[in-house]
N, C-alpha and C positions, 0 to 999 in steps of 0.2 A: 660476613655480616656480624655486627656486633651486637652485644645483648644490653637490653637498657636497664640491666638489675649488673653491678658487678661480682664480682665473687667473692666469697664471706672470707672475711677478712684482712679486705683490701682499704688502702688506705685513701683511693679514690671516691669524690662524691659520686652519690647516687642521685639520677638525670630521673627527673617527672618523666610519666611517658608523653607524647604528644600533644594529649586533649589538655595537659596541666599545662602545658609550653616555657614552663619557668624552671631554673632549677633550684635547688633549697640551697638554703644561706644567704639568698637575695631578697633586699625588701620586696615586700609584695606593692605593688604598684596603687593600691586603694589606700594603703598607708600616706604612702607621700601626697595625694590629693586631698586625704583627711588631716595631715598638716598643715596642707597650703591653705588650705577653706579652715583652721583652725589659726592660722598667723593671720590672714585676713581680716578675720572677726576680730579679733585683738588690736589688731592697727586700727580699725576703723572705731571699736570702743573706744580706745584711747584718745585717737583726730577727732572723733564726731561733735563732743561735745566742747573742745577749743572752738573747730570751726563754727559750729552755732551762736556761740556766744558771741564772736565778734564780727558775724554777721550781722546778730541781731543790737548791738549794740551799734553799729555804724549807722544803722536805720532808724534808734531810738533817739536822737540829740533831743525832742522835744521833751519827752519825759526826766532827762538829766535837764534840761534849763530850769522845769517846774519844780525838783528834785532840789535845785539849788534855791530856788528864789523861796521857797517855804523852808528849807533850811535857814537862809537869812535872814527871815520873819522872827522863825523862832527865837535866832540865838541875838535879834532887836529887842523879843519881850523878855528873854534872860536879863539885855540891859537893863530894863525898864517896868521895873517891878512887877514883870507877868504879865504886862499889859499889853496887846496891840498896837502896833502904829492907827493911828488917825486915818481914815481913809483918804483924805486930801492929801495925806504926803507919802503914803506906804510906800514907794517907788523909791525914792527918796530913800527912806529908811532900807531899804530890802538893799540899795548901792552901796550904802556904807558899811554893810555886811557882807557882801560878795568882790569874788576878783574881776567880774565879768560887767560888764554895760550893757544896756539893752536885751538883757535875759527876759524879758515880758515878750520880745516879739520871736514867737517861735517858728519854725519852721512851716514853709507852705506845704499843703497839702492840695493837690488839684488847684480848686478855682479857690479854696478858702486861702488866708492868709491871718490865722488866730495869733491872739493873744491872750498872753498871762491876765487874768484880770482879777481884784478883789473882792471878797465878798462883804455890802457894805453894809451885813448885819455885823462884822464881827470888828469894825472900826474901834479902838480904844479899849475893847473887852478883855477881861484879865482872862487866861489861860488855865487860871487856879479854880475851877468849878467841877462839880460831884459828875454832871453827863457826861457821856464818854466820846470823847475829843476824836477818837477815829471815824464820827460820823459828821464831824463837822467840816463846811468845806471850808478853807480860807483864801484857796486859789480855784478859779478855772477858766477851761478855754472859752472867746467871745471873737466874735467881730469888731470890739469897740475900737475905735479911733484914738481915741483922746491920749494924749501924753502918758496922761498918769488912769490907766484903764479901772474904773470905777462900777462895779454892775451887782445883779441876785442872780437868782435861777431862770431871767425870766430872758435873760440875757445870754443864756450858756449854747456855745454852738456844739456840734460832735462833726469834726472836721477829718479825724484818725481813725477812718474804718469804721464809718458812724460809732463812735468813742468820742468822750469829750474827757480831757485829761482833767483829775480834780486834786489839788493838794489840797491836805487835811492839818488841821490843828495840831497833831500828833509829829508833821512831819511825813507821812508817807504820801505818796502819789500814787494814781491810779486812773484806769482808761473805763470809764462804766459807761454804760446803752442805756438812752432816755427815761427807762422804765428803773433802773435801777438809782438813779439822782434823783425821784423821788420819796427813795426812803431816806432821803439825809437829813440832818437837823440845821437847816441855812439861818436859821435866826435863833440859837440859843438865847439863856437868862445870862444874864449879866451877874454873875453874885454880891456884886457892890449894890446892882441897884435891887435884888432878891432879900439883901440884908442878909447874904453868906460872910461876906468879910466884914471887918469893923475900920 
């Protein structure tokens, strides 16, 4: 029978005894599980947030149509001395600024079927006033029919999650709950008619 210690000064390794069951110089087996659970984490930080993003953007086209059509507003009152499109033709105005047609009519949601619509305090209104333009709305979502969708607040459905999409003077969009389009400013001053501009 052999001994599981060998004798001093051999060049053979020394064998754990039984209850160790490994012998030295080999990975210990908790190692490699703490690598694999530590590559995993890594792949998944890394993937997580690609796959999210273009998840959540294949589900968002409503928010990019809004996104564009209050981008073309703005860069209409760039043309236009800071001013507004008119409300009878803002559609109009918002096409000859965009690549796209029919960006007013967004995606269905359920039973709804909204539209981009304007808000018809801010018709003809110069851009260039002291209040702060990310409260003001100049798009949001409605039920309206009409061609060229024409509405207030009184008018705004929440079709996305009870969300109603709002674009702003500023350009940015946003999904707010009824209690929250209350605090917006839907009918600012006009500074021409305030006697801000000359």
């Amino acid at each position: 029978m052999r001994s599981a210690v060998p004798p001093p000064g051999s060049n053979r390794r020394r064998f754990r005894t039984s209850a160790q069951g490994i012998r030295e110089g080999e990975p210990h087996p908790a190692w490699t599980v703490v690598a694999l659970l530590v590559f995993a984490i890594l792949i998944t930080a890394i993937l997580f947030p690609v796959f999210a993003s273009s998840k959540g953007s294949r589900r968002r086209p409503e928010v990019s149509q809004m996104k564009q059509l209050a981008m073309a507003l703005l860069i209409y009152a760039a043309d236009h001395d800071e001013h507004m499109p008119l409300a009878e033709n803002w559609l109009d105005a918002s096409a000859a600024y965009s690549k796209t047609a029919n960006l007013h009519k967004l995606p269905a949601e359920g039973d709804f079927w909204p539209r981009a619509t304007f808000n018809r305090h801010v018709s003809g209104i110069s851009i260039d006033w002291n209040a702060s333009v990310s409260t003001v709305p100049m798009l949001f979502t409605s039920a309206i029919r009409d061609p060229n969708p024409v509405g207030d607040e009184s008018n705004m459905i929440f079709p996305y999650h009870d969300n109603a999409l709002v674009g702003f003077m500023d350009g940015h969009v946003a999904g707010l709950r009824p209690t929250r389009t209350k605090e917006l400013i839907w009918s600012p001053p006009d500074p021409v008619d305030a006697g801000g501009d000359e």
